[in-house]
C-alpha positions in Angstrom: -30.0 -11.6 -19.4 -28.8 -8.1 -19.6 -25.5 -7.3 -17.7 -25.8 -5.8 -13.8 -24.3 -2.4 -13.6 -21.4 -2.2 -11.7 -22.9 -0.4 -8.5 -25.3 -3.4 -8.4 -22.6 -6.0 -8.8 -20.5 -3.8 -6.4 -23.8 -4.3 -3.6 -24.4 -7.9 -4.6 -20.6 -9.2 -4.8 -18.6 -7.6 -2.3 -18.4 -6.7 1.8 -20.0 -3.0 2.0 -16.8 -2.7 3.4 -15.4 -3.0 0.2 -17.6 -1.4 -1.8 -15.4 1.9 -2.3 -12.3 0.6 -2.4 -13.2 -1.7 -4.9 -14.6 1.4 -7.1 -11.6 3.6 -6.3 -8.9 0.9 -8.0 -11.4 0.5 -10.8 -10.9 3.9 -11.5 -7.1 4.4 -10.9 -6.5 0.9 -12.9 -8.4 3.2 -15.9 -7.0 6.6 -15.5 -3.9 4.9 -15.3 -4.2 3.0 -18.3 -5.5 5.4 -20.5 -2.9 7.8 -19.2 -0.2 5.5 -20.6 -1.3 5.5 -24.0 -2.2 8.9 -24.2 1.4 9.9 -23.1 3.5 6.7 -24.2 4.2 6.8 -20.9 3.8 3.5 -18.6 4.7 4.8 -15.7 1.3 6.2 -14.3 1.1 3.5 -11.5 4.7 4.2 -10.4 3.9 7.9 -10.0 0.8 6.8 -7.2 2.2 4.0 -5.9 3.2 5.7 -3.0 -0.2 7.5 -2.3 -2.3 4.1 -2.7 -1.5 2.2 0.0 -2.1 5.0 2.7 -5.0 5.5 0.8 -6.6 2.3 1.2 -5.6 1.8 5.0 -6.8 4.9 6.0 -10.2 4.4 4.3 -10.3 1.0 6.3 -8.6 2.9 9.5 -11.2 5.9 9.8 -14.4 3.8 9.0 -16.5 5.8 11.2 -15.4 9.7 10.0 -17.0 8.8 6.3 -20.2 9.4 5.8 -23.0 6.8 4.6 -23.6 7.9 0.9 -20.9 9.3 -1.4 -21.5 13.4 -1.8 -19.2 13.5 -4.4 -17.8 10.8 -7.0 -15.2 8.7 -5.6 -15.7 10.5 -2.5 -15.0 7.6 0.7 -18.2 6.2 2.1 -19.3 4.0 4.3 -22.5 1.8 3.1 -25.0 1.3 6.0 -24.5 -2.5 5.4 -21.3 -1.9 7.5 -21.6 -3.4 11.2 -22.9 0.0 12.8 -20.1 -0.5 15.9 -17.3 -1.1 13.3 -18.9 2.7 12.3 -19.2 4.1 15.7 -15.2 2.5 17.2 -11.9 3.3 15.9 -9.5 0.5 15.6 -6.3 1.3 17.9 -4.4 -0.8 16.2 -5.5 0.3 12.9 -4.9 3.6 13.8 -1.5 2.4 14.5 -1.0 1.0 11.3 -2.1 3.9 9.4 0.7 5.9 11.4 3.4 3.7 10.2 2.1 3.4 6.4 2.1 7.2 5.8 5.9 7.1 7.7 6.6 4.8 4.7 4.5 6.9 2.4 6.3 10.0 3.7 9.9 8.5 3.0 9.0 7.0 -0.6 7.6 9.8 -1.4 10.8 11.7 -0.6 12.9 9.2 -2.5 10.5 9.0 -5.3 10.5 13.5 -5.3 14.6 13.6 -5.6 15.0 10.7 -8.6 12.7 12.8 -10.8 9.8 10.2 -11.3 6.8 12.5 -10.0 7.8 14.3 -13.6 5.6 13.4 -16.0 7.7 13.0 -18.7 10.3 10.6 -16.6 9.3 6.7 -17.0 11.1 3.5 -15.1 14.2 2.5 -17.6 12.9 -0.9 -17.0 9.8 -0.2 -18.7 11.7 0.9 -21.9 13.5 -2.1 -21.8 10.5 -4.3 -21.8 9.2 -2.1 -24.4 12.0 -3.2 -26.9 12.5 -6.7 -26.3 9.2 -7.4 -27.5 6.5 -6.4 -30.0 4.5 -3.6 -30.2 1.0 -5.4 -29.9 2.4 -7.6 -26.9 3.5 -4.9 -24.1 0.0 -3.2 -24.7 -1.3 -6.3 -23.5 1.3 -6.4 -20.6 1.0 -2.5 -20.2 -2.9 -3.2 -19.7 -3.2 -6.6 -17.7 0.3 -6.1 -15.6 1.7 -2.4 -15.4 -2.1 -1.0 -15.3 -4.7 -3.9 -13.5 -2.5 -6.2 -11.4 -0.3 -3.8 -10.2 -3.4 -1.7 -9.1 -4.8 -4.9 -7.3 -2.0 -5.2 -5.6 -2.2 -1.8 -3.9 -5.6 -2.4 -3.3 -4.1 -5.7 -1.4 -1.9 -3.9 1.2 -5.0 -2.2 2.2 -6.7 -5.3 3.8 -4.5 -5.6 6.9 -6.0 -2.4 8.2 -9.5 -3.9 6.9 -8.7 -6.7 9.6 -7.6 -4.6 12.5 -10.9 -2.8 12.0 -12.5 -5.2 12.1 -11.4 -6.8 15.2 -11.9 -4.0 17.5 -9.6 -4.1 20.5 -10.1 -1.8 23.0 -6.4 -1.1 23.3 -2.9 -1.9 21.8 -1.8 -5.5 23.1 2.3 -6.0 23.0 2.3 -7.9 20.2 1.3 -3.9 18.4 4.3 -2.4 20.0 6.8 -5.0 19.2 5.4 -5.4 15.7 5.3 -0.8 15.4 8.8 -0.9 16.6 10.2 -3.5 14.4 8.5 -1.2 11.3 10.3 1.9 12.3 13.5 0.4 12.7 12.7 -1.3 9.1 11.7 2.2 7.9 14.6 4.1 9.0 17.2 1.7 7.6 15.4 1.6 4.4 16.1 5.4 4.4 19.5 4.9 5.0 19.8 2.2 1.7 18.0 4.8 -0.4 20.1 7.3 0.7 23.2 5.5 0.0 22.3 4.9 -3.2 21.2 8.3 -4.2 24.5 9.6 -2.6 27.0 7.1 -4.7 24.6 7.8 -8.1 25.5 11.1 -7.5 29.3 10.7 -6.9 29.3 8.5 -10.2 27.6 10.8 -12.3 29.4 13.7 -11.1 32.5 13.5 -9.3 31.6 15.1 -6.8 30.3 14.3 -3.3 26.8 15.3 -2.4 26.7 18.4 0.6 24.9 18.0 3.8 24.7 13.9 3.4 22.1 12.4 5.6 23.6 10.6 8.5 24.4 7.1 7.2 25.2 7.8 3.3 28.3 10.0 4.4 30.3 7.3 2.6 34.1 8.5 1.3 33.2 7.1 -2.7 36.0 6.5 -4.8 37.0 7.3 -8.1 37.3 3.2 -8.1 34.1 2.8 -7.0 32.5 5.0 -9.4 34.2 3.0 -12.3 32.7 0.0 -10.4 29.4 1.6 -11.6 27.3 -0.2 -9.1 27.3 0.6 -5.4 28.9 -2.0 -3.1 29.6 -0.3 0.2 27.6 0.6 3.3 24.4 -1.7 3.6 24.9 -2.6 -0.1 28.1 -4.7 1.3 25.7 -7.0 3.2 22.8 -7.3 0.8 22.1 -6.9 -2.6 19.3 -5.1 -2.7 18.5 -3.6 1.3 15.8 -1.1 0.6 13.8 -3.5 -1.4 14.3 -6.3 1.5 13.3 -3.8 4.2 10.4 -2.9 1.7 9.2 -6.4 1.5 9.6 -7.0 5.5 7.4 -3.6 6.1 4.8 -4.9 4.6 5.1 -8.4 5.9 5.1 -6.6 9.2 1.7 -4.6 8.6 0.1 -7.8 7.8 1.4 -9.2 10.6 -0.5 -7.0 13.2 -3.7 -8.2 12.8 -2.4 -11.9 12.4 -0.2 -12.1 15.6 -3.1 -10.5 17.4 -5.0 -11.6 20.4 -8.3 -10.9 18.7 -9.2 -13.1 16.7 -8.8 -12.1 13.3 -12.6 -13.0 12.5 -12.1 -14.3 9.3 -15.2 -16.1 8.1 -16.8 -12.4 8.0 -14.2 -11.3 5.7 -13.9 -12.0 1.9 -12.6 -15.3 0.7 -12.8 -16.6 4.1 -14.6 -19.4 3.5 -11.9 -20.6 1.3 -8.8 -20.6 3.0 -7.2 -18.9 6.1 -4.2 -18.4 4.5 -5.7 -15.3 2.9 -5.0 -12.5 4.9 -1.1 -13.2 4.0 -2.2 -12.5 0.5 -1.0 -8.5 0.3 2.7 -9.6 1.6 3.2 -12.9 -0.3 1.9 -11.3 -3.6 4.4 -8.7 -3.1 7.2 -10.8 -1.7 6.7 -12.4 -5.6 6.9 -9.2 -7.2 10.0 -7.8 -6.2 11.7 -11.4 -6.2 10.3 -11.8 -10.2 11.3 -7.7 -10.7 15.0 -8.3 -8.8 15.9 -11.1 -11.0 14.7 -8.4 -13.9 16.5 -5.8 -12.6 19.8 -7.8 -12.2 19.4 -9.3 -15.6 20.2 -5.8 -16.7 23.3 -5.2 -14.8 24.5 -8.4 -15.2 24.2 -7.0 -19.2 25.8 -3.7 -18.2 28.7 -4.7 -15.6 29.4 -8.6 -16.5 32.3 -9.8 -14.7 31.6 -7.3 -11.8 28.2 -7.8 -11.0 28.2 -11.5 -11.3 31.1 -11.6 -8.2 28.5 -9.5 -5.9 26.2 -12.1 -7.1 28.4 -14.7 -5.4 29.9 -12.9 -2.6 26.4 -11.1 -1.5 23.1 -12.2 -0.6 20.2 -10.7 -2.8 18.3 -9.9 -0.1 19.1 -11.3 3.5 22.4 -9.8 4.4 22.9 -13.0 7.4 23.4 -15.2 4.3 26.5 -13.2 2.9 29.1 -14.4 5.4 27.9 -17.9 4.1 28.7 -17.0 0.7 31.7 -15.4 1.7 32.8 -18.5 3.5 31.9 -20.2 0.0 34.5 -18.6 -1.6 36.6 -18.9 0.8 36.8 -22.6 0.8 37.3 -22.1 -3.3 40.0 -19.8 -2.8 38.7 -17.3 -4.6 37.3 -14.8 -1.7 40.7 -12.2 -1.8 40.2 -12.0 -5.4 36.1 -11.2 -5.6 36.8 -9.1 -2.7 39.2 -6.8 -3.9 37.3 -6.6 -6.9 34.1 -5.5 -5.4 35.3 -3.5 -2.0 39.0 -2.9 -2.9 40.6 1.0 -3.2 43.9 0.1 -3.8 46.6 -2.4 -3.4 44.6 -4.1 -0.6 41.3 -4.7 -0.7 39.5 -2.6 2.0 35.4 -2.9 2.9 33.5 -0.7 5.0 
């Protein structure tokens, strides 16, 4: 038996709801891929990742403004399979959640814009680093199956939120969508701050000299001794190992959230893999809760390698991500009698060890 064509599997297999998004990874995931080898460069996916998202919640958010058939390839559309009032109502609360995930585009973006990776010829130093701790043969298979397919399906994940708020059609916000928007913003706005605060003491270290027109938040007084430090330790950074990529992981737990927490129902026997768990619709943050907990301990890995003694203190004395656990581990030390000594080594200017 001959093989369906993938517009055929895409009609028999999937939700029409699903149809294009579906067909829009497929194509990214393959760009992407053959991108990378045409360039040597692995860092296609890194480039988008901050357009994909939005992408994929705003197909799912403005269901009724596509037309039925596709006029163009890759063009969004919305099958006629679709339930014709999830085509003729807009979802508040996906609306909602469409606001708040080009916010978070908006910043990454912005973040992504000043560290050079929109360049083509810039590529994550983490991928380089994979690239020469193993052969040849072997990260082509990891640049294929993880850096190209998973990390596309992934993105295609934190679109299904919005797929569920569409779906559920409230006629207005409820409070739990006001509680839930204002938490985001709040995550949003100190995950600007983290960024900022690291962009501001990269540049101090690099240069020597303090950045002009700071943005409120990152107008830390660096050091000569924190520069020599080589990793940032103040601000936010005191509290938590890694801020922006625990307020990254809490956004997203929070845009999954809204359809969850919900008075509508969340319907989900009418959505895809329904009939096999309810856990499902927890998928998009729990898949990428993983991935930055597996890429953290990769990224520390390397400064462990690069600042030894230094980094493994803020190991001890801060919390990799939740910054309520740090007083615990300072306490830790305490009681071992070594908290003056890690302190002065991570947060000390001078004779006395001093922490802002």
């Amino acid at each position: 038996m001959s093989p369906l064509p993938v517009e055929t599997w895409l009609r028999r297999g999937l939700l029409a709801s699903f149809r294009w998004p579906v067909k829009f990874c497929a194509s990214t995931t393959i760009v992407a891929w053959i991108l990378s080898l045409i360039t040597g460069n692995v860092s296609q996916v890194d480039r988008v990742w901050t357009f994909l998202p939005t992408i994929y919640t705003a197909y799912f958010s403005l269901l009724p403004l596509w037309p039925k058939d596709a006029p163009l390839p890759l063009w969004p559309y919305a099958p006629e399979a679709i339930h014709p009032d999830i085509k003729a109502r807009y979802s508040p609360r996906a609306l909602l959640m469409l606001a708040l995930v080009v916010v978070w585009m908006l910043r990454l973006s912005y973040n992504t814009w000043r560290r050079g990776l929109f360049n083509l010829h810039d590529e994550d130093y983490r991928w380089r680093i994979v690239r020469n701790k193993i052969p040849a043969w072997l990260f082509q298979v990891f640049n294929l199956v993880f850096i190209a397919i998973i990390q596309n399906i992934i993105l295609l994940l934190l679109g299904i939120p919005a797929h569920i708020a569409a779906f559920q059609q409230p006629t207005r916000l409820s409070t739990s969508d006001y509680i839930l928007g204002t938490l985001a913003l709040i995550d949003i706005v100190l995950e600007f701050v983290a960024d900022n605060q690291q962009y501001s003491f990269q540049t101090y270290k690099h240069t020597g000299v303090h950045e002009a027109n700071e943005w409120p938040g990152a107008r830390i007084n660096w050091t000569p001794r924190d520069a020599q430090r080589g990793f940032v330790t103040r601000g936010l950074w005191a509290w938590s190992r890694h801020p922006n990529f625990l307020c990254e992981q809490t956004f997203w737990v929070i845009i999954t959230l809204f359809p969850l927490l919900a008075p509508e129902s969340p319907n989900l026997p009418s959505l895809p893999l329904g009939s096999m768990t309810p856990l499902w619709p927890l998928a998009p943050a729990l898949v990428l809760c993983t991935l930055f907990f597996s890429s953290t301990r990769f990224t520390e890995s390397i400064s462990l390698s690069k600042y030894s003694d230094a980094y493994r203190a803020y190991q001890q004395r801060v919390a990799m991500f939740v910054p309520f656990l740090t007083p615990v581990w300072g306490l830790l030390l305490q009681v071992r009698g070594k908290k003056e000594q890690v302190d002065e080594m991570l947060f000390g200017q001078g004779e006395k060890g001093k922490r802002e």
